[in-house]
N, C-alpha and C positions, 0 to 999 in steps of 0.2 A: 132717451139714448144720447150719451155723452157724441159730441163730434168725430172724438177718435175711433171710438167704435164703430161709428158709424162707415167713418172710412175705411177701417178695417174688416166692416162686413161686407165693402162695397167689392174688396181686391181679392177677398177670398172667394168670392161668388165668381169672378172673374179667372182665378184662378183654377175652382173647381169644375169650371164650363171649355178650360182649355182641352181636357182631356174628352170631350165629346166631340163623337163623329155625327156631323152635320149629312144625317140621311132624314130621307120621306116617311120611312117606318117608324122612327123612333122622336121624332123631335117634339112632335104636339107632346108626347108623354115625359121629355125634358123639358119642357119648357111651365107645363103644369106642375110636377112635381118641385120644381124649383118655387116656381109661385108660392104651394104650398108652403114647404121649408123655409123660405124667406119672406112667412106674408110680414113679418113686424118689420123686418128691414125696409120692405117696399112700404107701409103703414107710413113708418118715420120719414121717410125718403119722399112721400105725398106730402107730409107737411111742411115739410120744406119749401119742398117744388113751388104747395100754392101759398110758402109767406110772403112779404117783402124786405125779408133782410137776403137782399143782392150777396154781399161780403160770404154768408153762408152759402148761400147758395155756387157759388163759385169755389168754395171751398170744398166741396163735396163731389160739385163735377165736375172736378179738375184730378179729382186722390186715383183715380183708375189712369189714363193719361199719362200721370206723371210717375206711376210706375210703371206700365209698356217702356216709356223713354229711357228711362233708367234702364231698365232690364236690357233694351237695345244697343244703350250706351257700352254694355257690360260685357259686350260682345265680342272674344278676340280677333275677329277677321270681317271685311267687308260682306264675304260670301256667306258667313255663319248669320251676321245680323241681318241681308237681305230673306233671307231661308226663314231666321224666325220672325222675322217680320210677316212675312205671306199668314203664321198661321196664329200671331196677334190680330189682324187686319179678319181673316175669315171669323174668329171666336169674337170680337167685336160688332158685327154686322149681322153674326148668327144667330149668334144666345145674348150680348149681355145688353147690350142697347135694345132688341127685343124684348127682353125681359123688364129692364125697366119701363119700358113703357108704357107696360101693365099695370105699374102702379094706380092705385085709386086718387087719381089728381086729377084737377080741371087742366093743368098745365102739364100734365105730363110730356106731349110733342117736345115744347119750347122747352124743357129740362134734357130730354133726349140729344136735341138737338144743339143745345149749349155744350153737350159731351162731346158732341161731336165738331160741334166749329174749334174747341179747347184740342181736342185732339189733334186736327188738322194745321192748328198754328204751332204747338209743340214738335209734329212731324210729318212737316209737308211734304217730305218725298214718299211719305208712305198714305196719304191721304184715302179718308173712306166717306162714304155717303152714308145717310140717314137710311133706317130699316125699322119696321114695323112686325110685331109676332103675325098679326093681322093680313097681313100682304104675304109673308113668307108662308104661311101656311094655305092659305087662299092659292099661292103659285104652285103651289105641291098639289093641288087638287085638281085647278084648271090644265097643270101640265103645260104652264108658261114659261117656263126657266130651260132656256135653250143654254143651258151651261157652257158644253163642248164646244158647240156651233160659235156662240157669243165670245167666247176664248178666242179662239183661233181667229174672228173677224177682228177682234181689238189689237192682238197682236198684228194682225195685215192694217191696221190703219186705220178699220172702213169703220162707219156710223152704223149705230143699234138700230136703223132704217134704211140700210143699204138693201141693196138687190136680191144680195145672196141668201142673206138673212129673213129677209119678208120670204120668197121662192121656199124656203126651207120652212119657215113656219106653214108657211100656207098648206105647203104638202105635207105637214106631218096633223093638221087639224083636218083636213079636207078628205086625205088620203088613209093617213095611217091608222087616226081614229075613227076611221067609218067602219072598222072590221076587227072583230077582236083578236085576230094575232098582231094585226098593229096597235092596238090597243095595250098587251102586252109588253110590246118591243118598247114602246114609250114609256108604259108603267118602269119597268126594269129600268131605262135608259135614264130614268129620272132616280132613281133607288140607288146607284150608282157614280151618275155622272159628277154632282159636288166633290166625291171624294179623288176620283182622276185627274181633276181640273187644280185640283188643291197640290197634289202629287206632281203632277207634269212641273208648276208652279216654282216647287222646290227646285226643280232641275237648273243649272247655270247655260242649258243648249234651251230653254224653253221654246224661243223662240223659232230656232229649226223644228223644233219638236208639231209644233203646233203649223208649219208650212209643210211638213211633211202629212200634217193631218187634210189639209187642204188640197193636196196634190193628188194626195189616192184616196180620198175617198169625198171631200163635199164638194169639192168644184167637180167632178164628175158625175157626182150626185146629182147637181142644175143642172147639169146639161142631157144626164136623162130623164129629167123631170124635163126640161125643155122639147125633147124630143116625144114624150108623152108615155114613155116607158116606166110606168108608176114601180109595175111589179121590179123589175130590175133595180130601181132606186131601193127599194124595200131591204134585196140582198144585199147592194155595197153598204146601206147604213145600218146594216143589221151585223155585216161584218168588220165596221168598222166598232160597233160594241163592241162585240167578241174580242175582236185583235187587244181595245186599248184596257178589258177586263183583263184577261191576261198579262197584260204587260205591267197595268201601273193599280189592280187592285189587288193581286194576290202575290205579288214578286216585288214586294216595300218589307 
C-alpha cells in the first residue's frame, strides 16, 4: 500500500468514526466491525509500526493530526473551533487511537502513542491522553467511568482522588451495586452518561452547568452518604439521571 493511501485510509477511518456515539451498547460492536473492515489498513499500519524507517513512521502518525488541525484552523469563530474541538478530542480517545491499537504489532502502544505526543504538540490547547480499546471496554464492564461525577470534579479544580469522588465511587460499588435496582441505575447511568458529558461540553456556560450539578445534586449526595442515608442518596442520584436525561439527551 502506496504511503498516500495509506494516509488517506488512515483520515477516512477517522472521519467515518466521527459520526459514532460513544455508548456501552454499541461500541465493542464498532470497534470489531471496523477491525474487520479495516483489517489490511491495520495489516499495513503493523508493518510499519514494527519497521525502522523513523521518516515513515512519522509520516503516517502525524496524516490524522494534521488534519483535525487543519479542520480547526478552518473554523470561523473561536466558539465554533472550541465546540468542534470537544468532539475531535472525544472521536480520538474513543474509536481511532483505540482502534489502532489493535493492530497486529509488537509496537503498537509506542505507535499509538507517537499519535498522540504528534497530536498534543500540533494542539496543545486541546490536548488528549493515551487510550486503549482494552481498558475502554474493560471500564464499560467494571462500571469504572464516573463520567458526570469526574466532569463536574475537573471543572471544580479537584484531583481524580479527591474526597468527593473516592465517597461517590465507593458508594456506588459498595451500595448501589449490591442490589439490582442499583445495579440498574448504574447500568443505564453508564449507557448514557459519555453522551451528556460530551453535550454539557458543547455548551459556552459549561462550567456553571456543571456547579449547578454539584450544588443539587453530588455534594448533597456526600453529605447523605456521610450521614449514612444510603437509600436517599439513591433518589437524588437517581434524580439527578432523570433531570440531565431530559435535558441534554433528548432536547439536542
Amino acid at each position: 500500500m502506496e504511503i498516500n493511501e495509506l494516509q488517506n485510509e488512515l483520515t477516512e477511518i477517522y472521519r467515518v468514526t466521527m459520526d459514532y456515539d460513544f455508548h456501552k451498547a454499541s461500541y465493542e460492536t464498532h470497534i470489531e466491525k471496523l477491525k474487520e473492515k479495516y483489517a489490511a489498513v491495520l495489516q499495513e499500519l503493523a508493518r510499519i509500526s514494527d519497521s525502522t524507517d523513523e521518516e515513515l513512521k512519522e509520516q503516517v502518525a502525524s496524516c490524522v493530526p494534521e488534519y483535525v488541525a487543519a479542520r480547526l484552523l478552518s473554523e470561523p469563530s473561536k466558539r465554533k473551533r472550541e465546540t468542534a474541538a470537544l468532539d475531535y478530542k472525544m472521536n480520538m480517545v474513543s474509536f481511532f487511537i483505540p482502534l489502532l491499537g489493535e493492530m497486529p504489532a509488537v509496537s503498537s502502544e509506542e505507535f499509538t502513542r507517537r499519535i498522540v505526543k504528534i497530536w498534543n504538540a500540533k494542539m496543545p490547547e486541546h490536548k488528549i491522553g493515551h487510550s486503549t480499546y482494552g481498558n475502554i471496554k474493560g471500564g464499560f464492564k467494571k462500571g469504572i467511568f464516573c463520567y458526570i461525577t469526574t466532569a463536574v470534579c475537573r471543572s471544580l479544580d479537584k484531583p481524580d482522588d479527591c474526597y468527593e469522588l473516592t465517597a461517590l465511587r465507593n458508594y456506588r460499588d459498595e451500595y448501589l451495586l449490591a442490589s439490582d435496582d442499583g445495579k440498574e441505575l448504574v447500568r443505564e447511568y453508564y449507557n448514557i452518561a459519555p453522551t451528556i458529558v460530551k453535550r454539557i461540553g458543547r455548551k459556552p456556560d459549561a462550567d456553571h452547568i456543571y456547579r449547578e450539578i454539584w450544588e443539587d445534586y453530588l455534594n448533597p449526595c456526600i453529605r447523605l452518604i456521610e450521614q449514612g442515608e444510603n437509600e436517599k442518596c439513591r433518589e437524588k442520584y437517581s434524580d439527578m439521571v432523570r433531570k440531565l436525561e431530559a435535558e441534554y439527551l433528548y432536547q439536542m
